[in-house]
C-alpha positions as CSV (number, residue, x, y, z in Angstrom):
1,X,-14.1,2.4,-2.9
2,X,-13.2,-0.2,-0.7
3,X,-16.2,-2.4,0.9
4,X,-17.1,-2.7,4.6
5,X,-17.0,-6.0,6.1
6,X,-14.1,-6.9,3.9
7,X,-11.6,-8.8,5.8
8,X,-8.5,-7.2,3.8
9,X,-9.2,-3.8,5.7
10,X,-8.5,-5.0,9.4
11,X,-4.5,-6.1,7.4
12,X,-4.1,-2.6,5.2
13,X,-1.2,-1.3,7.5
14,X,-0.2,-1.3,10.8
15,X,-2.4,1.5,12.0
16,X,-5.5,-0.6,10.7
17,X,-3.9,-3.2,12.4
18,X,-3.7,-1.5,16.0
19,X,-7.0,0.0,15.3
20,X,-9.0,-3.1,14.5
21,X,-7.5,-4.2,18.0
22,X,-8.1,-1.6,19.8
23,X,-12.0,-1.7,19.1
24,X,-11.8,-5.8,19.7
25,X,-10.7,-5.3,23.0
26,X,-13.5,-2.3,23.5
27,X,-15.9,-4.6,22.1
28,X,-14.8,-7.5,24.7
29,X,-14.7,-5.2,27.3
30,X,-18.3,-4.0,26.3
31,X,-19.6,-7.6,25.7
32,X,-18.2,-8.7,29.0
33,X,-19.4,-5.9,31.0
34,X,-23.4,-6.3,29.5
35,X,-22.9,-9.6,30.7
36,X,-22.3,-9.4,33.8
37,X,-24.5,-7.0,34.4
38,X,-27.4,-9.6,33.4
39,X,-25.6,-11.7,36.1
40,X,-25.5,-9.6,39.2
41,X,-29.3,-8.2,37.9
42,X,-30.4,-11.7,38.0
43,X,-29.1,-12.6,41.1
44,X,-30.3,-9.2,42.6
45,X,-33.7,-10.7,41.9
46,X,-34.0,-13.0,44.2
47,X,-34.1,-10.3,46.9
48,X,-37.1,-8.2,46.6
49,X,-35.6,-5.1,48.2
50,X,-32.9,-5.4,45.9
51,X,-35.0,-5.3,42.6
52,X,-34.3,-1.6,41.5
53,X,-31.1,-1.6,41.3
54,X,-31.5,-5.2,39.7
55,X,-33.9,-3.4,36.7
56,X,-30.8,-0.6,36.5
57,X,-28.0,-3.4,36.3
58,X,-30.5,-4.8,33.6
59,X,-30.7,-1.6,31.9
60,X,-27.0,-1.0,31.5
61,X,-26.3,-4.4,30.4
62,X,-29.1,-3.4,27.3
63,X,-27.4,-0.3,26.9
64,X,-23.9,-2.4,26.4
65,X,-25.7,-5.1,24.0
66,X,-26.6,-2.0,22.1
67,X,-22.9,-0.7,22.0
68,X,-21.3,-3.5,20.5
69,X,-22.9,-3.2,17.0
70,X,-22.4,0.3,17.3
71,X,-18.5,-0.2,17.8
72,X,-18.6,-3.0,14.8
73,X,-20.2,-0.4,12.3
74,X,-17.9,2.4,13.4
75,X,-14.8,0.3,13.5
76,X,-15.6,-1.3,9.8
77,X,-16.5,1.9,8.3
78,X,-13.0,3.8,9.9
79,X,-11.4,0.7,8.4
80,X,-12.7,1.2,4.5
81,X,-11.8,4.5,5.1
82,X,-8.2,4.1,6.1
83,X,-5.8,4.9,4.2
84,X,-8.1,5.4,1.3
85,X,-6.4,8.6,0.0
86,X,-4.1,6.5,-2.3
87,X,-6.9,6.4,-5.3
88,X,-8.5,10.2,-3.9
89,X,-7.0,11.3,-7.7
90,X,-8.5,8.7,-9.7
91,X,-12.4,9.2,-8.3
92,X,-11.6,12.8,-8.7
């Protein structure tokens, strides 16, 4: 069985290849997005009228931090499963 976190999956084919990148650029996009949400929250802040919709930008930008290990754990275990059928015969 192969092992997660293994470096070897991301380079298995080509369609682990494209998938591993695919998830990088969600994870970027996720990463990018949580920050800038703490950003515009922060700055929000300094307006007291402003300060719920500051806690909400604050909130989303949690719920992205959450995502991205989320996306890591899901993309690594797609990976060990990819194209894992080739030994399916010999661990039956």
């Amino acid at each position: 069985m192969t092992q997660l976190f293994h470096h070897a999956n991301r380079q298995k084919s080509e369609r682990s290849k494209r998938f591993y990148a695919r998830v990088e650029m969600a994870y970027t996009l996720v990463d990018f997005t949580a920050a800038m949400c703490f950003v515009i929250g922060s700055v929000l802040f300094f307006w007291p009228t402003w300060e719920t919709l500051a806690i909400w930008f604050f909130v989303i930008g949690s719920v992205c931090f959450a995502v991205k290990p989320t996306l890591k754990l899901w993309r690594e275990v797609k990976l060990a499963a990819m194209d894992d059928n080739k030994d399916l015969s010999e661990r039956l």
